[in-house]
N, C-alpha and C positions, 0 to 999 in steps of 0.2 A: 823310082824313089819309093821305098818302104813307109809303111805310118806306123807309128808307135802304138799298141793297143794297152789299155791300160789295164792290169789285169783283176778279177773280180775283187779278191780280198781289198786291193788297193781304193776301189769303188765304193767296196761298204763301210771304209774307214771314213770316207771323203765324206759319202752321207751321216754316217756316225757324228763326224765333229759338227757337219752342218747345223743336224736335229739340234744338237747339242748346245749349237750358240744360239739358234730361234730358242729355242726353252730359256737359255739365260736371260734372253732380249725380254720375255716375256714375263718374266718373275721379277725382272727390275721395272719394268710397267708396271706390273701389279703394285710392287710396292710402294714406288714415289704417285703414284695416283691419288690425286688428294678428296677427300670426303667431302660428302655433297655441301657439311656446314662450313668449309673450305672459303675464302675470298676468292677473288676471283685476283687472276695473277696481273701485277702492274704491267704497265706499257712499254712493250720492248722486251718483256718475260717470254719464255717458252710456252704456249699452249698445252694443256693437261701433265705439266711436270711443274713441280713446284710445291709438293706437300710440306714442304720445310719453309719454305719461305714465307709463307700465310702466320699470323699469330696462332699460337696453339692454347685453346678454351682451357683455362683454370681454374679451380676456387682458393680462394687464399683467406687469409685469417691475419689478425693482427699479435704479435708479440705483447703481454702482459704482464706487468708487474703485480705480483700481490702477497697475500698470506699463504704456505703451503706446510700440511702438516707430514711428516714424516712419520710410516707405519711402519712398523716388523709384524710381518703375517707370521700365525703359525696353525697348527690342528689343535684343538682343546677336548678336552670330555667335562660334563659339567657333573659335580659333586654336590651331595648336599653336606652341609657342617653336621645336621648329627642328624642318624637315624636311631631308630628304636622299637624293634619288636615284641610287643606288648601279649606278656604271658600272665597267666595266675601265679600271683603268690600262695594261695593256698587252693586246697582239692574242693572237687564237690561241681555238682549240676548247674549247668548253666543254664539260668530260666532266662536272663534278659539279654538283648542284645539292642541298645539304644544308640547307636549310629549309622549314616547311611555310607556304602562305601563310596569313596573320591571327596568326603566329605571335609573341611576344614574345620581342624578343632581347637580349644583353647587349653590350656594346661591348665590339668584340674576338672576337666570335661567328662562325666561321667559315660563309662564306653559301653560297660557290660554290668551284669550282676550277677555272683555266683548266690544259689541256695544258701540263705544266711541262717536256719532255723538251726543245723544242729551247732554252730558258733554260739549261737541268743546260748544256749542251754548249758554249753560249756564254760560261757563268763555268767550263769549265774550260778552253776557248780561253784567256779573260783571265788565268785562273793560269798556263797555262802558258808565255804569255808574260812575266808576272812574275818566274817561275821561270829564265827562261831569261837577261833582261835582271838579276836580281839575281847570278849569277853572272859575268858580266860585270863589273860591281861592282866584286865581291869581288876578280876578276882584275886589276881596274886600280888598285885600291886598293894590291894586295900591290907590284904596280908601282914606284907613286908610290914607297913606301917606300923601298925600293931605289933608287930614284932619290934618293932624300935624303939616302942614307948616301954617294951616290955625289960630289953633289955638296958634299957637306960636304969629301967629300977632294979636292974638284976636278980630279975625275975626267972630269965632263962638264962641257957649257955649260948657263946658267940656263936659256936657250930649252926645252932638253928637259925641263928637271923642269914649267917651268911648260905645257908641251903638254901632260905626264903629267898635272897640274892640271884642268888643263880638263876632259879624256877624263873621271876620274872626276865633276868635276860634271855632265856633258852624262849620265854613265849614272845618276847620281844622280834628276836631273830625268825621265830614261824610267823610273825604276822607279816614280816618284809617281805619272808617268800609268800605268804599269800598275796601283798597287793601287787607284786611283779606278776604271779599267777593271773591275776585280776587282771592287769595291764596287759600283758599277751593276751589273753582272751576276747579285748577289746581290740587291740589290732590289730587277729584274726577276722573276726568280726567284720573290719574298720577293711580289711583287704578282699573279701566281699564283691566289695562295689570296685570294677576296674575301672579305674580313671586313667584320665591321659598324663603322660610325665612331661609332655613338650609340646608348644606348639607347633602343627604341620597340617598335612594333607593325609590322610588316610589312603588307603591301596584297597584290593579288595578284600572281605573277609572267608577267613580260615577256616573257622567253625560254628556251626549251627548251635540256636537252641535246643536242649535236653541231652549235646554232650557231656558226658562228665572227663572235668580237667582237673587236673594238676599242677604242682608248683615244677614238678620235671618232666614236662611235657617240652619237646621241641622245634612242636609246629607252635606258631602264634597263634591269637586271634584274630590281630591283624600288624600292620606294619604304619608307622608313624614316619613322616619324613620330612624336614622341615626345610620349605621351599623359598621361606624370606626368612635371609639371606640364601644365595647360593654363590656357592664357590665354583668357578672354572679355573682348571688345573692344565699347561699347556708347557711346549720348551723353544728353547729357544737351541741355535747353537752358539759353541763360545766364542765366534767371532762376532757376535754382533751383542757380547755383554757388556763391554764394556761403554760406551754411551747408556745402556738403561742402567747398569749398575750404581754407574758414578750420581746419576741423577737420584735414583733412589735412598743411596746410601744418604745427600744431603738434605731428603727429606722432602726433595718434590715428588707430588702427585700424580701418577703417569695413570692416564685414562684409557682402560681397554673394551673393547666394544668386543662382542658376540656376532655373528651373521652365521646364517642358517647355510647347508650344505651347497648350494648356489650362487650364495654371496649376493643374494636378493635384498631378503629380509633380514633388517637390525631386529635381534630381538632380545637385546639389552645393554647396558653400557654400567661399566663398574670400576674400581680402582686395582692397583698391581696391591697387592697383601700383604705375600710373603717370597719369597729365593729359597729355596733348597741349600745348603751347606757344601754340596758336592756336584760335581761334575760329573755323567754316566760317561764312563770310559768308551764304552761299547758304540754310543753313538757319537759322542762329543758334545752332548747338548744340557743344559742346566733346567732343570723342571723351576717352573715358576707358578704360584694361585692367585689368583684374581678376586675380587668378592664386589659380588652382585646386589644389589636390592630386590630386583625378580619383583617388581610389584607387578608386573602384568602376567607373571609364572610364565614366561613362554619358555624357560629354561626347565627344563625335564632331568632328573639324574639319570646319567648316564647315556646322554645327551652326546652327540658328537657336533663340533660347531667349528667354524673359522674363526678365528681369533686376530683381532689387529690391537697393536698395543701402539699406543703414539707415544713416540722418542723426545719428539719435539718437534715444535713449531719452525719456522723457515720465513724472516721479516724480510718482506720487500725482495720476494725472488721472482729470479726472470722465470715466466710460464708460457709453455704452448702445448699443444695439442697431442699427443703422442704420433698420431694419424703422418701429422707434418714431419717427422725424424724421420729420417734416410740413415742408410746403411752402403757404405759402397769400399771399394780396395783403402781407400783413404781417412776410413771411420767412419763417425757418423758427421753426418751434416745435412743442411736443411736451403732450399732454393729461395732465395731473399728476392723479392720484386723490387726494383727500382722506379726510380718518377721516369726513367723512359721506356716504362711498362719492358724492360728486357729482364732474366731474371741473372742472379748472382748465385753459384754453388760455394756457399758458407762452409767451413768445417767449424764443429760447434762442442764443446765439453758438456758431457751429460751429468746432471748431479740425480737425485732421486726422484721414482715415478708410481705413481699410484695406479697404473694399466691405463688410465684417458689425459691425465699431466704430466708433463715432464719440465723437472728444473732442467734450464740450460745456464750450467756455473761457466761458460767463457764463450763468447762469439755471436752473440744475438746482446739488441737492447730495444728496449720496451717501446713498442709505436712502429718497429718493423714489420712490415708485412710478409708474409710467408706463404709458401704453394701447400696447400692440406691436399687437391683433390687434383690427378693429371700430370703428375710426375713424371710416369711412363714416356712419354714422350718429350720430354724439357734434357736439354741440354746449357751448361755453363753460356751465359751470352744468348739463350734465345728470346725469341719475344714473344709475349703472352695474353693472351683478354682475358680479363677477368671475366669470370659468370657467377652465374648463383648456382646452386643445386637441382635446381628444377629445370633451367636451360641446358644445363651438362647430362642430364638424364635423358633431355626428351632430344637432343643431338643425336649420342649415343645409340637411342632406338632408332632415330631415321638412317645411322650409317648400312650401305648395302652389305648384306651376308655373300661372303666371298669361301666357299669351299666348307660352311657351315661355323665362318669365323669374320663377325664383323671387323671393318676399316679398324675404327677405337680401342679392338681388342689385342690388336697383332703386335706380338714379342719386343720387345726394346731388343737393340743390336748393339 
């Protein structure tokens, strides 16, 4: 009687599938292996299988009703309402320079002083020939007179009173152009002294004492920029006009706040201003300004800032935590705790979120409790212990590193 041999390839199959089901056997131990923070399994349980069956550590949160304000973000640049680069009106040396730069000044603030001596010299050139031509005047006036009386007795011919006529008006007209002469002379003079036209904040200065400047010179002396008020300039797109529009057109106050490049620091709060007329094609978005107070100047022109503009307020809406929203094939929804500590997968309508709140407009009400922390392993129906944050941490660390991947850490399936 012959034996059957089996033949080699047949053999390394045979151990092939074997290896194959111990590995299986042993990656499904690895996985139902429950963590040391684990219960220990009821009476008549399986010994070290059971990871499911134990309550699974959570932190939960309560469902909130309250006030929530609704923001449209946008990017801004912060504008000043007016600048002003402050040049000489008239030429000549610059002996003074009476401001320090970054300085704040007041309109009417003496900035600079050009060399006033040859102006002093030129309005008293122009006076003196006012002086001279008003006398005149006076002479041809007392004239005329005399010539009135003269011709009243007809004494003389009409010819000479009306020549006398003339001479006084012709000197009448040279004394106008002299006191105009006089009057420029003084507000040459009077331009001199640079003052400021607006109140602001001064930049650095341009020019030194003992240059000499001009009225068409086109570097400044300095730059003027006026920091209270300031304007921030930002867009929107046109899906989201029509709420701020409607609101603005009838007159309410939509309040926009400023935050710095990180969205850290407030560093100011001011009202919507003005709308733009027109709609850029190019992006689809409407430019809108904002105006500021800037009493603490943290607004800089030219300033790049975050912009949140609030639409409107939100009375008595349901709130939680953004943390606790879930995402899954069936939309969003959130794991509800029950009084038999089991929890419940809610599908839930989202309304607007500010990155750490979320309206939920249908499926949650207020005084429900909710899983924020532990999700990962929660399924519809299971059952849960609450923790706080400090026990769910210090669990966490004691769970054993398994292939450089703790128990707490491993994939949802």
């Amino acid at each position: 009687m012959s034996v059957a041999h089996s033949s080699p390839a047949a053999t390394r199959r045979r151990w092939l599938i074997i290896g194959l089901a111990v590995l299986a056997i042993a990656l499904l131990a690895w996985w139902l292996w429950p963590s040391p923070s684990a219960k220990s399994p009821q009476p008549g349980g399986r010994p070290g299988f059971g990871a499911f069956s134990g309550p699974v550590p959570v932190r939960v949160t309560a469902v909130k009703q309250g006030e929530f304000e609704v923001f449209y973000k946008s990017l801004g640049t912060v504008t000043p309402l007016n600048t002003v680069n402050v040049r000489s009106r008239v030429g000549g040396e610059l002996v003074e320079v009476r401001f320090e730069e970054g300085q704040r000044v007041k309109a009417g603030e003496l900035l600079a002083v050009i060399d006033p001596r040859p102006y002093k010299v030129a309005l008293q050139q122009a006076e003196g020939t006012l002086q001279q031509n008003r006398a005149l005047l006076q002479n041809a006036q007392v004239d005329l007179e005399r010539y009135r009386g003269l011709y009243a007795d007809d004494s003389i011919a009409k010819q000479t009173l009306d020549t006398q006529q003339a001479l006084v008006n012709q000197y009448q007209g040279t004394l106008a152009a002299n006191q105009a002469a006089v009057n420029e002379a003084k507000l040459n003079l009077e331009f001199t002294q640079i003052r400021a036209p607006i109140d602001g904040r001064l930049g650095l200065r341009q020019l030194d004492i003992g240059n000499l400047v001009s009225a068409s010179d086109t570097t400044p002396l300095v730059v003027i920029t006026q920091s209270q008020p300031m304007a921030v300039t930002f867009t929107l797109p046109e899906g989201d006009l029509l709420p701020v529009l409607t609101r603005f057109r009838q007159g309410a106050e939509l309040k926009v706040q400023a935050w710095d490049r990180g969205e850290r620091l407030l560093l100011g709060e001011g009202v919507l201003e003005s709308v733009d007329n027109q709609i850029d094609v190019t992006t689809g978005t409407l430019k809108l300004k904002a105006r500021f107070d800037n009493e603490t100047e943290m607004l800089i022109p030219n300033q790049f800032v975050n912009v949140r503009l609030r639409v409107e307020t939100l009375e008595d809406a349901t709130l939680i935590p953004s943390a606790a929203l879930q995402f899954g094939s069936r939309g969003n929804f959130a794991y509800v705790v029950g009084e038999d500590s089991k929890v419940q997968l809610r599908s839930v309508e989202v309304g607007p979120s500010n990155g750490e709140t979320t309206v939920i407009a249908k499926g949650l009400t207020a005084g429900e409790r909710i899983v924020m922390e532990g999700t990962d392993r929660l399924r519809d129906g299971s059952e849960v212990e609450v923790v706080d944050r400090a026990t769910m941490a210090e669990e966490a660390a004691q769970q054993p590193k398994v292939g450089g991947e703790s128990a707490g850490e491993r994939p949802a399936q």
